[in-house]
N, C-alpha and C positions, 0 to 999 in steps of 0.2 A: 422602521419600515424601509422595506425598497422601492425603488423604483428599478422597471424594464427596458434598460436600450439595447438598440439593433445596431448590429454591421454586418458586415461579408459574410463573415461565418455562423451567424446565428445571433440567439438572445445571452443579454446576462443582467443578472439583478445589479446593481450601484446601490449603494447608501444613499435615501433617502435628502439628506443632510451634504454629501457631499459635491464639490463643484467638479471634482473629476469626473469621467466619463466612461462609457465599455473600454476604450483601448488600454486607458489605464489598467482598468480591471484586470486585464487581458497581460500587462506585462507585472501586474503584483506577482500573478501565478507562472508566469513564465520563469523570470528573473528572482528568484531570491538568492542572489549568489553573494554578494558581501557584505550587508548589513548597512551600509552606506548609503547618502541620501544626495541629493544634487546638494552644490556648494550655494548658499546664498548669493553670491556672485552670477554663477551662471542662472541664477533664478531671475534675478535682476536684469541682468542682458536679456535674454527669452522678452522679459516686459516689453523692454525700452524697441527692442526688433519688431514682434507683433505690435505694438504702437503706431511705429513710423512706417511700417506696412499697410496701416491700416490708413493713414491720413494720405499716402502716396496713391493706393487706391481709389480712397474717397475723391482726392484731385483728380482724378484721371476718369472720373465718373463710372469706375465698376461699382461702387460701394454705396447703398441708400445713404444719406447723411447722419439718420438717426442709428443705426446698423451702425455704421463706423465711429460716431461720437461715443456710444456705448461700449464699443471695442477699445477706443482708447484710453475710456477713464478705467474700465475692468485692465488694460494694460497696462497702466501705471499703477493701478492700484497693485498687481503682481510685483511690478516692479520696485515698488514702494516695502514691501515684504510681507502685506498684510495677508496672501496665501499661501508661506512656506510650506506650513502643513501640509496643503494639498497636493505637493511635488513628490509622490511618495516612490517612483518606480529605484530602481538601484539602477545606480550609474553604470555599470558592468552588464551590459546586453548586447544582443543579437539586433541585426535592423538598421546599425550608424547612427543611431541616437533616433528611428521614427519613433519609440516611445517615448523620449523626453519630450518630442518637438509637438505630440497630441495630448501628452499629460497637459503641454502649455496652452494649446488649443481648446480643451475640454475647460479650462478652471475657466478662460477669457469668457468662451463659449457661454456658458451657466452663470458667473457674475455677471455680463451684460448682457443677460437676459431678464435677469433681478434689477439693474438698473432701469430697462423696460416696462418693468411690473410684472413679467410673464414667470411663471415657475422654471425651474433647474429641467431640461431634458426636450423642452421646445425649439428639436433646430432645424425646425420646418420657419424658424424667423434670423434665428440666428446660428448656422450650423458651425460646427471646428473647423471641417475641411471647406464647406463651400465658401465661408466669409473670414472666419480668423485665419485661414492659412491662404487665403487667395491670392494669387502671384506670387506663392513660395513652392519650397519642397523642404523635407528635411535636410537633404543635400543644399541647402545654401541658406537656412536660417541656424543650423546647429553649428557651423563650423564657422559664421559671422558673431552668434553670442557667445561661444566658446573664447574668440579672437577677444572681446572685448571683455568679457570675465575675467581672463589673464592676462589684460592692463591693469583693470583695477586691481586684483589681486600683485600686480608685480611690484606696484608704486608705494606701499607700504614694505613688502620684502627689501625692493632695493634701498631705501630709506633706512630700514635698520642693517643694512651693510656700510651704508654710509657714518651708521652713527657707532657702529662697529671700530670701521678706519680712524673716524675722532678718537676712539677711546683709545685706539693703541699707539696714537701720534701722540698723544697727551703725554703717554706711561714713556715714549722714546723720550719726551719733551723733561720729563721728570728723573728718569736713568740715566740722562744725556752724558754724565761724567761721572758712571760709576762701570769702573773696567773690571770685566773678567775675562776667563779663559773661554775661547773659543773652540769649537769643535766641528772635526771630520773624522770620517769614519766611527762616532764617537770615541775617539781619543784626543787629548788635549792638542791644540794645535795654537795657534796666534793668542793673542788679546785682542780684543772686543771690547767697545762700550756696550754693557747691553741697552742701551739705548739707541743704538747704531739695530741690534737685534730687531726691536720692537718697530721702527722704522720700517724696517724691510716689511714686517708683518701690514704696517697700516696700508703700505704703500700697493703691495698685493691685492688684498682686499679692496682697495678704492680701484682696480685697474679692472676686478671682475663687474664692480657694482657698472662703472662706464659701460664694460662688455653686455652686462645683463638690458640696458637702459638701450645699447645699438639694436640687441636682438628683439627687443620690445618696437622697436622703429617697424619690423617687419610685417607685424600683427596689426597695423592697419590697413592692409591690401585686406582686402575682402572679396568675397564672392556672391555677395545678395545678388539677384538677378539672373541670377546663371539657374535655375531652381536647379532639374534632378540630377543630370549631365555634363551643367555649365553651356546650353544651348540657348538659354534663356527662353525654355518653351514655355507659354500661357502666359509672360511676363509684357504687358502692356509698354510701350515706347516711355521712354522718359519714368517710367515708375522707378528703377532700382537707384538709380541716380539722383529722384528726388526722395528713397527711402534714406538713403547713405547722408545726403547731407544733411537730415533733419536727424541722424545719429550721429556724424559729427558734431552740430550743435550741439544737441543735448550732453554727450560725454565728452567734449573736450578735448579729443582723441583726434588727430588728423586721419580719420578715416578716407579712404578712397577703395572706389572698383578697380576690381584686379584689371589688367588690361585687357587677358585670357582668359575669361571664366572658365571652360573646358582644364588649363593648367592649374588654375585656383582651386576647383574640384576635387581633381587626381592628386594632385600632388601635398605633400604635407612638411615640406622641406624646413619652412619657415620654423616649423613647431619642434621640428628634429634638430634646428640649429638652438632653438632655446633648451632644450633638457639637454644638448652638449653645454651650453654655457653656466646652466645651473650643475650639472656633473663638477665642471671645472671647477666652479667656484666651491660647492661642499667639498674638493680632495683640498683644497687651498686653505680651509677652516680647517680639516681634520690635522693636517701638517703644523699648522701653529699649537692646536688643542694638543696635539702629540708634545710639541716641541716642551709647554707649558707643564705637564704630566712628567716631562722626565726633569725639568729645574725644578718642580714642585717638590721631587719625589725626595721621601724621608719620614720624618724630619731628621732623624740623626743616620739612617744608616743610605740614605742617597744623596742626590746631589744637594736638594737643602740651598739652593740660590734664591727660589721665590718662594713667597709665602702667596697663599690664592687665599681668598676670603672663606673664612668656614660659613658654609653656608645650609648645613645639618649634620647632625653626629652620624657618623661614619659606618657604623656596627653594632649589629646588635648583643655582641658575646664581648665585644674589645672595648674599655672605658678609654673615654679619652680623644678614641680613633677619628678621625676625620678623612675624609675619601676627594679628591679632586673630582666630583661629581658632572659640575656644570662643563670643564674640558671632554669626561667621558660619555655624557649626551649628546656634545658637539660631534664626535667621533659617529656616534649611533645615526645621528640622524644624515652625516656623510655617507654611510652604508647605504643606508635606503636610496638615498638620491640617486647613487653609483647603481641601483637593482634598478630604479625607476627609469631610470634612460636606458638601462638594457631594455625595457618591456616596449619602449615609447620607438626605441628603432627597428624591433622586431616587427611592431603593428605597423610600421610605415612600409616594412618592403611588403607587408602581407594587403597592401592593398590592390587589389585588381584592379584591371584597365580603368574603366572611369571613376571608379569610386574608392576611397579608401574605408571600408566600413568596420573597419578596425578605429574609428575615432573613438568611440567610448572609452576605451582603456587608454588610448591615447589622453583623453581628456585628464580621466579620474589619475592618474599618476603624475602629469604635470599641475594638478591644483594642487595635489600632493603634497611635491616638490617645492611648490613657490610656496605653499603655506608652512611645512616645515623649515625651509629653510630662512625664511624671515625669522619666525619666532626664535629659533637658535642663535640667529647673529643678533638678535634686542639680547636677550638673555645670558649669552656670551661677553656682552659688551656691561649689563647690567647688572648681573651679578659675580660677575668673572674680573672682566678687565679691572674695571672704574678701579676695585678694591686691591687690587695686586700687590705688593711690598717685596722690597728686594731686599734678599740677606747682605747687607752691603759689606759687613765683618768676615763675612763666609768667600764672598768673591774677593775682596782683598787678598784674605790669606792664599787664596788657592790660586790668584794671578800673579803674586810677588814672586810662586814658588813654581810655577809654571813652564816648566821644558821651554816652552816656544819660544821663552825670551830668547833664547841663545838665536833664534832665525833673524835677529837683527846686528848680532855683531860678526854674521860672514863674511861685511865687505870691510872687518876691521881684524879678525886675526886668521880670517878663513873656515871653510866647509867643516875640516878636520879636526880643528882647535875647539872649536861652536859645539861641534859633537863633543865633546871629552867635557867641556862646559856641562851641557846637558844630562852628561851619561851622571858626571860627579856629584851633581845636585839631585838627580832622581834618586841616587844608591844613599846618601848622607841626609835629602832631605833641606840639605839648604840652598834659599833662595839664590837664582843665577847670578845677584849680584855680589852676593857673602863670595861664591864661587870664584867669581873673575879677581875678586880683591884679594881673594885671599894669595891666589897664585899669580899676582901682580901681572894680570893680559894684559889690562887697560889702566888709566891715571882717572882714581876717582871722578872729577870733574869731567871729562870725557865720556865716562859711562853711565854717567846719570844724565847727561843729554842725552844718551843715547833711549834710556829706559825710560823718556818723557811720555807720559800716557798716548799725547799725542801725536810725537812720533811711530810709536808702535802702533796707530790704529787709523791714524788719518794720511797721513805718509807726512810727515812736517822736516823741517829741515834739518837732517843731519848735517855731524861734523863731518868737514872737510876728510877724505881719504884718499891715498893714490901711494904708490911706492917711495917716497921719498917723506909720507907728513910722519910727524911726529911721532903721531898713533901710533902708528903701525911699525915704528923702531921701538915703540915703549912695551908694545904687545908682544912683540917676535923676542926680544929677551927676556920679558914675563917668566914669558912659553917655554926657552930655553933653560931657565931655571929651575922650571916646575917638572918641566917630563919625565928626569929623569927618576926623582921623590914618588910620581905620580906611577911612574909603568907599571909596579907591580899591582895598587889594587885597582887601577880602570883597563891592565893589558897592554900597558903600553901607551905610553901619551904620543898626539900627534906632533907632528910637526907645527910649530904652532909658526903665527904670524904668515901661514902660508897666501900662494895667490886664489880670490874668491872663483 
């Protein structure tokens, strides 16, 4: 059976059974645009907001006491989650969220009316708008539980960035003294610990979680009190100020009223510097995800430096195959993030003078965002990192044999010599230091300081050089000896022992 409620525009049946009301009804038909439902979070906020609305009023004596004490346990009970169900409207509507903010009026409305003993649909005792929404509008109760929705929702995302950073300071903590070759442009360039690599990665990641945690500081300015304009019109003295701290209470959250309600309103800035900071931080995971995907890549015909954890077979036609899966999710869910802040800065200039009623979309993209991109970095960290393994055989061979060595013995036989070094080893194959010995540049003991892992990666102390040391009489006749043997199959050898 139905039951028949009234508004503005006329009748509509409601289900019998349900705590929702005509307006919902009114935005089921309206809105079926993405299949999507409010976030449990923002359902939560909605509670905890009509709650402390309702106890601010009851103080301020608009509110009978039995009215308002029913208002508040049907409040928490929403907020408790026991009415998900009944949040049916889709996020993506027309109005600035007045559908969400009467779907949350209509359930309060009907359960504390149940708590009364009266039937679902009597709100000649307890109405949505005249008592659950009294001293609000949806202009300053949707973009206060929004605010507070996307605390709770951040405090777990930024946590698993945090335990993100753990995992890849561990893997630096663990690689710390396994050198390979370094890359720019991708072509071979220096030595590298990759543990020096993994480093950079942890140290990124903990510098967005910090940023995310600033941008989160901002979402406690709030707008309760301000209801439709930010005039604070119908809103009793002292009510918004004693709704705010009984929501600081409760969530823990240093909430405060904006100073401007009128600014707090219009403006959505707060909310556009968080989908920039979540933007930032998904391209900063996709760059490592990237980085991961090309050391993974192989196993025999790429580079073959890490092994990632297999974590399901690869193909359905290829036995054997295994796909860097969890790096190219990471990648996937950076795409989105980078579309969600385009949609989130669109909606923000598209808001007109007082109103930005473009929040909805605004909303539905940044829960989006914060909840994809937590899950990505636990899972990145969980099934990605923790398990990593470094070809340590593979990076050996391919840093002993590594062109760049030669960029540390410039300031010992010169620019031009270092070249002929490097040309001679790429074309033959043998490591820079077979090269050097063979055509007597340097005095073995000399050049094995010089090719100290950590010399070549931390700057550590090289041997003494300058026109008169040793070196560089031992190198400059090396050179003299060799050039000539040498010209024809490297062109011509340099001048060696030259000045750096």
């Amino acid at each position: 059976m139905d039951r028949i409620e009234r508004d503005l525009l006329g009748t509509l049946p409601v289900p019998a059974d349900a705590y929702y009301g005509i307006q919902t009804a009114r935005a089921l038909r309206n809105f079926p645009i993405s299949g999507y439902r409010l976030r449990p979070a923002m359902i939560r906020a909605l509670g905890l907001v009509k709650k402390a609305c309702a106890q601010a009023n009851m103080e301020a004596g608009l509110l009978p006491d039995d009215v308002a004490q029913a208002i508040m346990q049907a409040a928490q009970e929403v907020a408790d989650g026991a009415f998900n169900d009944q949040f049916l409207v889709d996020p993506i509507q027309g109005g600035a969220g007045t559908s969400i903010n009467m779907n949350a009026n209509e359930v309060i409305a009907n359960r504390a009316l149940e708590i009364l003993g009266l039937p679902r649909g009597r709100y000649d005792v307890v109405h949505p708008n005249n008592h659950v929404n009294m001293s609000q509008s949806t202009n300053d109760v949707i973009p206060t539980a929004f605010r507070i929705a996307l605390l709770d929702m951040l405090q777990p995302a930024v946590a698993a960035l945090e335990r993100l950073s753990a995992s890849l300071a561990a893997k630096a903590d663990q690689f710390a003294r396994v050198l390979k070759v370094a890359r720019t442009h991708l072509q071979d360039a220096v030595p590298i610990y990759l543990g020096q690599e993994f480093r950079a990665y942890a140290r990124v990641v903990a510098r967005h979680a910090a940023r995310l945690r600033t941008a989160a500081e901002a979402l406690c300015r709030v707008n309760l009190g301000g209801t439709a304009v930010g005039t604070g019109l119908n809103a009793p003295p002292q009510y918004a100020a004693r709704a705010v701290e009984l929501l600081r209470e409760w969530t823990g959250y240093p909430l405060r009223q904006a100073e401007d309600l009128v600014d707090a309103t219009q403006n959505v800035d707060d909310l556009v510097a968080l989908s920039g900071a979540l933007r930032d931080t998904a391209v900063s995971l996709s760059k490592i995800a990237s980085d991961l995907r090309l050391m993974a890549s192989g196993p025999r015909a790429g580079l073959g430096e890490l092994r990632l954890p297999p974590v399901q077979p690869g193909s359905s036609i290829m036995p054997g195959k295994v796909n860097p899966v969890i790096p190219e999710v990471v990648n996937q869910v950076a795409f989105q993030l980078q579309g969600n802040d385009l949609v989130v800065s669109l909606a923000a200039q598209h808001g007109q003078l007082e109103l930005n009623v473009m929040l909805p979309v605004v909303m539905h993209n940044l829960f989006e965002s914060v909840h994809m991109l937590g899950n990505a970095a636990r899972v990145f960290a969980e099934q990605c990192v923790d398990g990593i393994a470094a070809n340590e055989e593979k990076l050996r061979h391919d840093a002993e044999r590594c062109i760049g060595l030669a960029t540390v013995l410039n300031l010992y036989i010169g620019y031009e010599a270092a070249s002929f070094v490097a040309t001679e080893s790429l074309r033959t194959g043998k490591p820079i230091r077979d090269v050097v010995l063979e055509h007597r540049l340097l005095p073995e003991d000399v050049l094995d300081a010089l090719l100290q892992p950590d010399n070549l990666t931390r700057g550590g102390t090289l041997p003494p050089v300058g026109p008169h040391a040793d070196v560089r009489r031992t190198g400059a006749a090396g050179a003299e000896r060799s050039s000539a043997e040498q010209a024809g199959a490297a062109g011509g050898a340099p001048e060696a022992g030259g000045e750096p």
